[in-house]
PDB file with one MODEL, atoms N, CA, C and O in Angstrom:
MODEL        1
ATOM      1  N   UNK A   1     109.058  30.745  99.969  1.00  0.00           N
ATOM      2  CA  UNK A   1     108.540  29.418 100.185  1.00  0.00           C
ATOM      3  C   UNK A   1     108.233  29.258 101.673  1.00  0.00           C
ATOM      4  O   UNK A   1     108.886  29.805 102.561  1.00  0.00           O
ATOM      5  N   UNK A   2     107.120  28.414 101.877  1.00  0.00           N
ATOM      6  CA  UNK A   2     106.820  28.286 103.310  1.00  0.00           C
ATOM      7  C   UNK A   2     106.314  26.993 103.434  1.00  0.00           C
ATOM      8  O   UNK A   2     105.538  26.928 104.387  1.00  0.00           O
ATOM      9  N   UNK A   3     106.410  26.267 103.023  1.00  0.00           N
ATOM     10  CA  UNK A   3     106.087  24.509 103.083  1.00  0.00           C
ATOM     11  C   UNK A   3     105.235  24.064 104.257  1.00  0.00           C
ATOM     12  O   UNK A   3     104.260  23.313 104.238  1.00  0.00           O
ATOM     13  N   UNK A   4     106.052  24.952 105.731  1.00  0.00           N
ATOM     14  CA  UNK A   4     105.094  24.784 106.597  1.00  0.00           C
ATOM     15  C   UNK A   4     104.175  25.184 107.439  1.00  0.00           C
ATOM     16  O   UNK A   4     103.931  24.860 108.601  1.00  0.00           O
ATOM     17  N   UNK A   5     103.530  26.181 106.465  1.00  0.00           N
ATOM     18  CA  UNK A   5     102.482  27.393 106.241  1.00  0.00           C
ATOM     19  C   UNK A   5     101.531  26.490 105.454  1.00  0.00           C
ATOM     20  O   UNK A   5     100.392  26.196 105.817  1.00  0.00           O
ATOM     21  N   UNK A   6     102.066  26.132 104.459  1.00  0.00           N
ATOM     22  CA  UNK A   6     101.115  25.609 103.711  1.00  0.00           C
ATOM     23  C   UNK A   6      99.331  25.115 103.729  1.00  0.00           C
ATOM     24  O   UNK A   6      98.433  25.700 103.123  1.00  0.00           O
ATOM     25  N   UNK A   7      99.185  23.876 104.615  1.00  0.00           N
ATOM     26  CA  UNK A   7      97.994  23.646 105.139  1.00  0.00           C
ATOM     27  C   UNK A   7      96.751  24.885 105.667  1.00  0.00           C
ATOM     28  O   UNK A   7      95.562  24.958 105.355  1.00  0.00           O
ATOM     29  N   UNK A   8      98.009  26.229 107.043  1.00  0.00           N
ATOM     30  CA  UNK A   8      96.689  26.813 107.440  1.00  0.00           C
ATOM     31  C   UNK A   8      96.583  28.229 106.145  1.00  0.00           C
ATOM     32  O   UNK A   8      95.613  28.897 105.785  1.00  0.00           O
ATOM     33  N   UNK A   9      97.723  28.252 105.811  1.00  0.00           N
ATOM     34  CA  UNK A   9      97.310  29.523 104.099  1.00  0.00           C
ATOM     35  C   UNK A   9      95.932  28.791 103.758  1.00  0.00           C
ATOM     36  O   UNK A   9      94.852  29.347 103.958  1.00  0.00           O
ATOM     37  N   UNK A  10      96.066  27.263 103.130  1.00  0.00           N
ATOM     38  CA  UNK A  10      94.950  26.884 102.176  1.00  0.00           C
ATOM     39  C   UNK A  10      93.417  27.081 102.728  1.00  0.00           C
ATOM     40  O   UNK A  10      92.317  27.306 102.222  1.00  0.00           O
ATOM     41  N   UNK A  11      94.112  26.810 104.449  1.00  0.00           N
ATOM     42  CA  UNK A  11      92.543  27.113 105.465  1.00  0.00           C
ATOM     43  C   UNK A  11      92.266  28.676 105.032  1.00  0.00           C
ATOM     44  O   UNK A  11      91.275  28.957 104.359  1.00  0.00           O
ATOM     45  N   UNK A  12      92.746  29.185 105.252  1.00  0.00           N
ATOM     46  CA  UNK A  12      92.564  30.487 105.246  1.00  0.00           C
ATOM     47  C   UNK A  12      91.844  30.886 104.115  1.00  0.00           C
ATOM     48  O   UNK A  12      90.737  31.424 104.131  1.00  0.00           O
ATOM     49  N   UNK A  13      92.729  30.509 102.816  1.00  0.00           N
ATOM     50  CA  UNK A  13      92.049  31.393 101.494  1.00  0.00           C
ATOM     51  C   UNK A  13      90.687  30.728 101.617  1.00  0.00           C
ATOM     52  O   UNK A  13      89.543  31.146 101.795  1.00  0.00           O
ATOM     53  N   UNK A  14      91.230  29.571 101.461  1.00  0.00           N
ATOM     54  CA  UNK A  14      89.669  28.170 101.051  1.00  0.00           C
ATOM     55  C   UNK A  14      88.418  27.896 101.702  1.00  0.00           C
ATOM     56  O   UNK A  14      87.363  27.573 101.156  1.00  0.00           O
ATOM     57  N   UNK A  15      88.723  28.115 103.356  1.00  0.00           N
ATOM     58  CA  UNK A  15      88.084  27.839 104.491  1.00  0.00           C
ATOM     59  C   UNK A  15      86.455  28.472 104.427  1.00  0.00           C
ATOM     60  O   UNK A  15      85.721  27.789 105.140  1.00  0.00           O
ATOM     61  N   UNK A  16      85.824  29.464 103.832  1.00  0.00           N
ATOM     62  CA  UNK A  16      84.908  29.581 104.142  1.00  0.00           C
ATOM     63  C   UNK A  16      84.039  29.773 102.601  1.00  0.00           C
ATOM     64  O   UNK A  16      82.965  30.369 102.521  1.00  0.00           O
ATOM     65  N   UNK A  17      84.699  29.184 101.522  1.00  0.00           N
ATOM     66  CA  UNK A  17      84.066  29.278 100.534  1.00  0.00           C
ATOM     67  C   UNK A  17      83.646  28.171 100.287  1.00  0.00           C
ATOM     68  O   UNK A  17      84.388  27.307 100.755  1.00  0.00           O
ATOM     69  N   UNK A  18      82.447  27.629  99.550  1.00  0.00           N
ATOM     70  CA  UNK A  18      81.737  27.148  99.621  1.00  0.00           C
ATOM     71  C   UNK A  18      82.520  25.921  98.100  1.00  0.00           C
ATOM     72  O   UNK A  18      83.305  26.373  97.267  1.00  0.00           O
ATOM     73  N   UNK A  19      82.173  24.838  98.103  1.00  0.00           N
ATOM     74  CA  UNK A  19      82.248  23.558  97.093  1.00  0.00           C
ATOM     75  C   UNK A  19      81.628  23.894  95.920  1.00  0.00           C
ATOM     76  O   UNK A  19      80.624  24.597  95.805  1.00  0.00           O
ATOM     77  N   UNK A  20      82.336  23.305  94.950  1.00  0.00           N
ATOM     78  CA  UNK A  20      81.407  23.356  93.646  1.00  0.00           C
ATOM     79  C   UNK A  20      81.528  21.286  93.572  1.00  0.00           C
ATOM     80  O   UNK A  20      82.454  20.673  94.103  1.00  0.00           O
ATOM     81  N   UNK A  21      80.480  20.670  92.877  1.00  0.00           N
ATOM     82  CA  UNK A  21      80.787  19.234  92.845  1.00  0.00           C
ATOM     83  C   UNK A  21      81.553  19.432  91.271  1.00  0.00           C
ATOM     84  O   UNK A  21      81.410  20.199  90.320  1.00  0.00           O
ATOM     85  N   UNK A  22      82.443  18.259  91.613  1.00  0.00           N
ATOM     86  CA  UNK A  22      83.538  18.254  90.285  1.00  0.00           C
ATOM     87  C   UNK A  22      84.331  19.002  89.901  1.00  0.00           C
ATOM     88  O   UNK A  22      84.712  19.081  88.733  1.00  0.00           O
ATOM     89  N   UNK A  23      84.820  19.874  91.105  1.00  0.00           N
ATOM     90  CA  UNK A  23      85.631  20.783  90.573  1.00  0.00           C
ATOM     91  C   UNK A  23      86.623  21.177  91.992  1.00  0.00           C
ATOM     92  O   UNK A  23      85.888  21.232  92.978  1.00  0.00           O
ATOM     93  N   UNK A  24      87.721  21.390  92.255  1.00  0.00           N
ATOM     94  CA  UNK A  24      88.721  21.693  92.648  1.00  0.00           C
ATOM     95  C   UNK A  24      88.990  23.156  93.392  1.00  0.00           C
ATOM     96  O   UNK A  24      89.168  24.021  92.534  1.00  0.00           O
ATOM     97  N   UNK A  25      89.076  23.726  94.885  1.00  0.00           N
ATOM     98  CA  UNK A  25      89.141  25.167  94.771  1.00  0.00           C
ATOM     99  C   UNK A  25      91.218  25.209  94.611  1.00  0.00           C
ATOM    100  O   UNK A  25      92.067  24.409  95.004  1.00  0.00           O
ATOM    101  N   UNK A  26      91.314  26.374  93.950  1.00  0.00           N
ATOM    102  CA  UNK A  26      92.639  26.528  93.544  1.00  0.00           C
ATOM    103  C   UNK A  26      92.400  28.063  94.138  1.00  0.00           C
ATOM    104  O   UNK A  26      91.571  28.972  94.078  1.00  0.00           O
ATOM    105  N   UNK A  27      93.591  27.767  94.707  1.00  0.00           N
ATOM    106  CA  UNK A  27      94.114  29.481  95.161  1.00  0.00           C
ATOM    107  C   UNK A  27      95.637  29.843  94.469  1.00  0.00           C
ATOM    108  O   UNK A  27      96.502  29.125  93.966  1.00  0.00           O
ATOM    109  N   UNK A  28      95.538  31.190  94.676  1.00  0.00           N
ATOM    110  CA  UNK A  28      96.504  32.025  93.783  1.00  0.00           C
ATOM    111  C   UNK A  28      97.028  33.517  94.711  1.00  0.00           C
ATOM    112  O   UNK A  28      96.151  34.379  94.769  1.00  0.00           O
ATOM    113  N   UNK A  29      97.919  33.742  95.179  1.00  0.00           N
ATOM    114  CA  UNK A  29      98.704  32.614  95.578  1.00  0.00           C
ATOM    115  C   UNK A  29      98.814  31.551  96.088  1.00  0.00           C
ATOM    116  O   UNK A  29      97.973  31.288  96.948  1.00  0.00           O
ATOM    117  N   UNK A  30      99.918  30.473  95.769  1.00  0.00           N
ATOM    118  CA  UNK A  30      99.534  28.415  96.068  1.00  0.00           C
ATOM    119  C   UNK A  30      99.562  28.960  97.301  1.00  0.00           C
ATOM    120  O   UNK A  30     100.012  30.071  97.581  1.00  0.00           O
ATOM    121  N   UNK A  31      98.885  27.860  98.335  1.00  0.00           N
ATOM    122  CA  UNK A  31      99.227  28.187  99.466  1.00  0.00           C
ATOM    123  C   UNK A  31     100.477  27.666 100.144  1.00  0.00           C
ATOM    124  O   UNK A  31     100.528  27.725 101.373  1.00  0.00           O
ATOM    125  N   UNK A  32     102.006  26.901  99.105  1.00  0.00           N
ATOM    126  CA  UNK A  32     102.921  26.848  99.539  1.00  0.00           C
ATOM    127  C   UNK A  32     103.913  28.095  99.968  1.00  0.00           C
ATOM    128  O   UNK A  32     104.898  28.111 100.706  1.00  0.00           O
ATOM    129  N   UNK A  33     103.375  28.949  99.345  1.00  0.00           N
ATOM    130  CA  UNK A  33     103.901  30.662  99.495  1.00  0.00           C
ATOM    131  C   UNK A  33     103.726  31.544 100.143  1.00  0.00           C
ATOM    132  O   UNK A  33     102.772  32.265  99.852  1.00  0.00           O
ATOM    133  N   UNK A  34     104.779  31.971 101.610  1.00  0.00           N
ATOM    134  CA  UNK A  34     104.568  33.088 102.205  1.00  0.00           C
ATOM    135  C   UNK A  34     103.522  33.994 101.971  1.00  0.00           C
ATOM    136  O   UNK A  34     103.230  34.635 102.980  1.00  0.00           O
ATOM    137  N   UNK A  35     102.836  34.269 100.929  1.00  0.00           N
ATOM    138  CA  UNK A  35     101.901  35.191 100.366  1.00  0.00           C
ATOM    139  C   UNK A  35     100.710  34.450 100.210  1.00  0.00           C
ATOM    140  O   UNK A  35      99.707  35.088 100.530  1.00  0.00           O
ATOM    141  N   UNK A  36     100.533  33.402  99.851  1.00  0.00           N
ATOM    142  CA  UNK A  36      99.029  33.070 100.174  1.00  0.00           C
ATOM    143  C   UNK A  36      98.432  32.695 101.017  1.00  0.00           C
ATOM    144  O   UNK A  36      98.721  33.408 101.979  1.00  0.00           O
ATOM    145  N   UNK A  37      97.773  32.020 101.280  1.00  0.00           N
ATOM    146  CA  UNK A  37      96.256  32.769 102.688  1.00  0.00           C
ATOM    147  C   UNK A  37      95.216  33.471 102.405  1.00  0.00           C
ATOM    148  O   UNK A  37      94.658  33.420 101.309  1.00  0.00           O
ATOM    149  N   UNK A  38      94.702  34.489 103.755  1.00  0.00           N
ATOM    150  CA  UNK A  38      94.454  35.498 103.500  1.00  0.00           C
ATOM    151  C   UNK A  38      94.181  35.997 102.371  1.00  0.00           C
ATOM    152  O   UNK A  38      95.226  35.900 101.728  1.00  0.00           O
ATOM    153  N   UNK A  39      93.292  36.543 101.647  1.00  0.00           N
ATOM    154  CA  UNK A  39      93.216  37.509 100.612  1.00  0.00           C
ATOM    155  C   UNK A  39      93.654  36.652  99.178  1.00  0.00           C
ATOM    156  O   UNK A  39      93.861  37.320  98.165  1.00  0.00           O
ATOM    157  N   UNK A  40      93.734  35.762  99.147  1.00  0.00           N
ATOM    158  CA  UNK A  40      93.993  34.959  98.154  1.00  0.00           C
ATOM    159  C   UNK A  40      93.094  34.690  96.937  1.00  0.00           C
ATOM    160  O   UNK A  40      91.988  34.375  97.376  1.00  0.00           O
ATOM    161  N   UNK A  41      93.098  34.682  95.736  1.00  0.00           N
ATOM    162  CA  UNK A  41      92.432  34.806  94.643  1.00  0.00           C
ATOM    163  C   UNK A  41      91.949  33.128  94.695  1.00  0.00           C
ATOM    164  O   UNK A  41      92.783  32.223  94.711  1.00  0.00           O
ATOM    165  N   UNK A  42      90.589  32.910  94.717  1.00  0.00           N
ATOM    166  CA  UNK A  42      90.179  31.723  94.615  1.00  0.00           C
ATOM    167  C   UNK A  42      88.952  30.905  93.751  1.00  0.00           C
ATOM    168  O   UNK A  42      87.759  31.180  93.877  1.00  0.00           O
ATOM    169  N   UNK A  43      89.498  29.824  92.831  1.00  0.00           N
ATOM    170  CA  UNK A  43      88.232  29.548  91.785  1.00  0.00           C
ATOM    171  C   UNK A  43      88.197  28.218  91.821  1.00  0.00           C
ATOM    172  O   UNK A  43      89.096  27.419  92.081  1.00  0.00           O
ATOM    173  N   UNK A  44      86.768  28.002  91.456  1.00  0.00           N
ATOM    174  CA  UNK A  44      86.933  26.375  91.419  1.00  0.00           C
ATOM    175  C   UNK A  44      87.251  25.783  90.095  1.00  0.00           C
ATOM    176  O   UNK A  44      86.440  26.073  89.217  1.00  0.00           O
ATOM    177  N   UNK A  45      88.437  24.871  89.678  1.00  0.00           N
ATOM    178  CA  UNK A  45      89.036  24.877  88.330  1.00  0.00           C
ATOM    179  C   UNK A  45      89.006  23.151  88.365  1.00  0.00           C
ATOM    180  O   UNK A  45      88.800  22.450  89.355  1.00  0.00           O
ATOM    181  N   UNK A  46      89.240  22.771  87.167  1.00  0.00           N
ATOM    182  CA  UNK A  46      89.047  21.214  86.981  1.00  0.00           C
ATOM    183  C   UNK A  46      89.911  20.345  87.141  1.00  0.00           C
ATOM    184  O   UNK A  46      90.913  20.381  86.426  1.00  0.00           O
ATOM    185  N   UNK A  47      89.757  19.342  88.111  1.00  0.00           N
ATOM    186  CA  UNK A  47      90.834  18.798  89.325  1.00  0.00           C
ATOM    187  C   UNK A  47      91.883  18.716  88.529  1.00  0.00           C
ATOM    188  O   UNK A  47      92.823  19.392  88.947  1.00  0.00           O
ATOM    189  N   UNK A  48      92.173  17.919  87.144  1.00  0.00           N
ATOM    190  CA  UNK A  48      93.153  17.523  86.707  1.00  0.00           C
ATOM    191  C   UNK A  48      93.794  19.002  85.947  1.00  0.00           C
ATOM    192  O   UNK A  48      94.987  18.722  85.826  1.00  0.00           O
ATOM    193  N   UNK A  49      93.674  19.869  85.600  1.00  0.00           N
ATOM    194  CA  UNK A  49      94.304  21.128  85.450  1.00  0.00           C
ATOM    195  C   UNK A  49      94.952  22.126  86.928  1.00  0.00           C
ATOM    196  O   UNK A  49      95.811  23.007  86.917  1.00  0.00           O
ATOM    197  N   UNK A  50      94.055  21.500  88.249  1.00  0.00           N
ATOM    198  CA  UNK A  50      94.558  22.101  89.230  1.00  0.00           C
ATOM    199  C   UNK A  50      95.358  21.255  89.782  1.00  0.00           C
ATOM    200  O   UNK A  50      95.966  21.878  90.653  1.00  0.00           O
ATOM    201  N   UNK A  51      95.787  19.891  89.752  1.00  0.00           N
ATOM    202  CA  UNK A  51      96.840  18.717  89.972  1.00  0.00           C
ATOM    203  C   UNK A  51      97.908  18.823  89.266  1.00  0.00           C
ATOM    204  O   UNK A  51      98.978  18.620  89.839  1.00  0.00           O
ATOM    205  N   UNK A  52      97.900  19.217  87.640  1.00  0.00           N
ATOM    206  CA  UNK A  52      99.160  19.411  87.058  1.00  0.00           C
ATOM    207  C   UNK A  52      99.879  20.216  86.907  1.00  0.00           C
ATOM    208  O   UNK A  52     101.058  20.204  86.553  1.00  0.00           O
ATOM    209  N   UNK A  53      98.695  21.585  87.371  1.00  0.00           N
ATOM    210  CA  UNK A  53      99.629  23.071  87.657  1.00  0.00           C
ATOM    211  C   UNK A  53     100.348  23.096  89.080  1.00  0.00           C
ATOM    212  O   UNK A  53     101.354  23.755  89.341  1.00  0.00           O
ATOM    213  N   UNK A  54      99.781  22.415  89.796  1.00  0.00           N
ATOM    214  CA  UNK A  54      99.973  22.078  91.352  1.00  0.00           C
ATOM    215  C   UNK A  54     101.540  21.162  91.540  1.00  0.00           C
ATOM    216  O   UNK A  54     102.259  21.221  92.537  1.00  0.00           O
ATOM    217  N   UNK A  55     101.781  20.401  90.392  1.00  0.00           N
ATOM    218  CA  UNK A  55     102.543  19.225  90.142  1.00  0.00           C
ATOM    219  C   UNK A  55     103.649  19.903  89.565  1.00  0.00           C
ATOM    220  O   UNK A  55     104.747  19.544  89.992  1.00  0.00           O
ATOM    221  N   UNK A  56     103.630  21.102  88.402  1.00  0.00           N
ATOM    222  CA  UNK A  56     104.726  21.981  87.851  1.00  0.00           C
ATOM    223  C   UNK A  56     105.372  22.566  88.730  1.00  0.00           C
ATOM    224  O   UNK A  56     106.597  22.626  88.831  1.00  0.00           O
ATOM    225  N   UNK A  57     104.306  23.180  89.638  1.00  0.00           N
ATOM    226  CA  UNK A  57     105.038  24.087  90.550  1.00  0.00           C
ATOM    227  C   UNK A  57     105.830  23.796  91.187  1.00  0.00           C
ATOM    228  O   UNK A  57     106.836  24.455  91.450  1.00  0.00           O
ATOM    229  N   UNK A  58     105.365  22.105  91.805  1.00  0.00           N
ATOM    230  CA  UNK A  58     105.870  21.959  92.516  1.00  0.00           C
ATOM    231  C   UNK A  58     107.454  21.162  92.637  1.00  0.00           C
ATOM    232  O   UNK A  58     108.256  21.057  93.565  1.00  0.00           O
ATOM    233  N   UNK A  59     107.444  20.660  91.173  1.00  0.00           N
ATOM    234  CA  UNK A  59     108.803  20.465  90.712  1.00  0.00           C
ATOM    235  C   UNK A  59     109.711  21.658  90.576  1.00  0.00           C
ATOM    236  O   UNK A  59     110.837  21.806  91.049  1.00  0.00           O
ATOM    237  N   UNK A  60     109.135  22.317  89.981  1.00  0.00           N
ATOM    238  CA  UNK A  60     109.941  23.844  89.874  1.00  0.00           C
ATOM    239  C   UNK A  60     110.817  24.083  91.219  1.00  0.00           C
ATOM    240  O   UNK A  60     111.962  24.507  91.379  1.00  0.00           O
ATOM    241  N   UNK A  61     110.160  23.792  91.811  1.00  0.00           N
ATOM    242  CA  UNK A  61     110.397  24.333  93.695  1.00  0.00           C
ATOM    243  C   UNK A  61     111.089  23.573  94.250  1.00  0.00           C
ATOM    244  O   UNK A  61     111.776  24.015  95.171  1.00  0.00           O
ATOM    245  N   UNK A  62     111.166  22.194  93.913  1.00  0.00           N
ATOM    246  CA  UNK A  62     112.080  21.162  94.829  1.00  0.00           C
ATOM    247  C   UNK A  62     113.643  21.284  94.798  1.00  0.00           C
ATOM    248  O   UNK A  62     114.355  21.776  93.923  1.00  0.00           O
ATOM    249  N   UNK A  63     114.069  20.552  96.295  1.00  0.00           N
ATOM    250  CA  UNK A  63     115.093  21.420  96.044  1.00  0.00           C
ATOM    251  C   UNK A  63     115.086  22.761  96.933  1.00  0.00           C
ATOM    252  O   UNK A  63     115.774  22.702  97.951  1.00  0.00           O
ATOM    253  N   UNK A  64     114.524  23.744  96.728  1.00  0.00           N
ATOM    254  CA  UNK A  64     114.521  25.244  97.346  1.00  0.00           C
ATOM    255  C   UNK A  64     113.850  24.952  98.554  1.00  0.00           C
ATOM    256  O   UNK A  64     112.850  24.277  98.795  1.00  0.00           O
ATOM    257  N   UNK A  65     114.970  25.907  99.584  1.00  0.00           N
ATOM    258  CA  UNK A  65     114.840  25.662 100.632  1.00  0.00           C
ATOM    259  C   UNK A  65     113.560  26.035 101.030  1.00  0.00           C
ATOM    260  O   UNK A  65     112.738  26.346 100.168  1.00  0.00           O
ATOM    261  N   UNK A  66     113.157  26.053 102.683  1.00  0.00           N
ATOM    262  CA  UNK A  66     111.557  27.232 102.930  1.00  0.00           C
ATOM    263  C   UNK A  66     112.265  29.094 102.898  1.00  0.00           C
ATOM    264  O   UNK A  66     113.379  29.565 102.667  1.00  0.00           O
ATOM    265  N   UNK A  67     111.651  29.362 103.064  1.00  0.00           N
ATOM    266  CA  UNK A  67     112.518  31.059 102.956  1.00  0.00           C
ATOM    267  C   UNK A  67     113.118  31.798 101.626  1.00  0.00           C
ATOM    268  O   UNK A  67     113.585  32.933 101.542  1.00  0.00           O
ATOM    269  N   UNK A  68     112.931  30.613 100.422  1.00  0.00           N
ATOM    270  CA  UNK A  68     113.706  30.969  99.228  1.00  0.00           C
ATOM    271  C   UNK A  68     112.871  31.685  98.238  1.00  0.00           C
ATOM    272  O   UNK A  68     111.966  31.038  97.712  1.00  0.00           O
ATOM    273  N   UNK A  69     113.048  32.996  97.884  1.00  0.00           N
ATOM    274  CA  UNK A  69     112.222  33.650  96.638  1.00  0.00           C
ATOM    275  C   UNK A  69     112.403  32.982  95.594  1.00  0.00           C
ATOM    276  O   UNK A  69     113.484  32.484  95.281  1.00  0.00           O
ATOM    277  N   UNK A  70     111.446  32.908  95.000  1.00  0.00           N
ATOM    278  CA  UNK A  70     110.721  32.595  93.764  1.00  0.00           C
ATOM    279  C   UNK A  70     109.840  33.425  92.918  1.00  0.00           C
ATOM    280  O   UNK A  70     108.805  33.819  93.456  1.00  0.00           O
ATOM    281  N   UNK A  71     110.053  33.748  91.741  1.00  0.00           N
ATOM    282  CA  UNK A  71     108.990  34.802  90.711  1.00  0.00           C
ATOM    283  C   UNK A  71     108.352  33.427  90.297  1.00  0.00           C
ATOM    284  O   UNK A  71     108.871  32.314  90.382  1.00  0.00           O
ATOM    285  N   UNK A  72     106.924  33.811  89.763  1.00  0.00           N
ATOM    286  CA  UNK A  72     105.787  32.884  89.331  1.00  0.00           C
ATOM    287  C   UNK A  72     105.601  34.160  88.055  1.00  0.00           C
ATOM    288  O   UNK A  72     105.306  35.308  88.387  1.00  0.00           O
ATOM    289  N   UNK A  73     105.816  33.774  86.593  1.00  0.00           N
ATOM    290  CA  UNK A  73     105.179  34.045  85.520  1.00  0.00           C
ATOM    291  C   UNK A  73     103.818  33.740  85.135  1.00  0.00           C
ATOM    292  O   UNK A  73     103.485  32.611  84.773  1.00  0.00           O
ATOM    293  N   UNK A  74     102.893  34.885  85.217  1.00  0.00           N
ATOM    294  CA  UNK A  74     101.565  34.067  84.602  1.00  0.00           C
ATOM    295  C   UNK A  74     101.459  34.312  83.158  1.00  0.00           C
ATOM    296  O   UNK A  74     101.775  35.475  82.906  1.00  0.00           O
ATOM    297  N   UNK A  75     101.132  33.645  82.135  1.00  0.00           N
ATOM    298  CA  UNK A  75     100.386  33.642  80.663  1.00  0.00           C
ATOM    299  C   UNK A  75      99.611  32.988  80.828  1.00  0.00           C
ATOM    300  O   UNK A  75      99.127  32.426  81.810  1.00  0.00           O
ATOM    301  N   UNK A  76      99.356  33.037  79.390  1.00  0.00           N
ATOM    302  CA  UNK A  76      98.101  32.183  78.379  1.00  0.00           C
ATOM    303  C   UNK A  76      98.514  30.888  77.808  1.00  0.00           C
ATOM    304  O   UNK A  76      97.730  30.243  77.112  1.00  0.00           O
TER     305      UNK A  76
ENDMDL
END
């Protein structure tokens, strides 16, 4: 966890890709995570699916300090 990474990760992944209208860029890794930034997997996904995955996570996480590992499961 890096909480206060957060903002320049999102610059980083997000920063030079371009807008879609109506749609949301989501990066993967979040950019609350030591690991995202840089090199980050990025799509434009539909605000309210990228707000409530954004919103899980981020309950999941509260609570945990900055510095604390966390595994992220992906499915279907």
């Amino acid at each position: 966890m890096n909480r206060a990474g957060a903002a320049a990760n999102r610059q980083a992944s997000t920063g030079g890709i371009a807008k879609v209208p109506g749609k949301q860029l989501d990066e993967y890794p979040p950019a609350m995570f030591r690991e995202g930034g840089a090199g980050a997997s990025v799509r434009p996904v539909n605000p309210g699916a990228n707000m409530g995955a954004g919103a899980c996570i981020g309950n999941a996480c509260r609570g945990l300090p900055d510095g604390a590992r966390v595994r992220i499961t992906v499915g279907d």
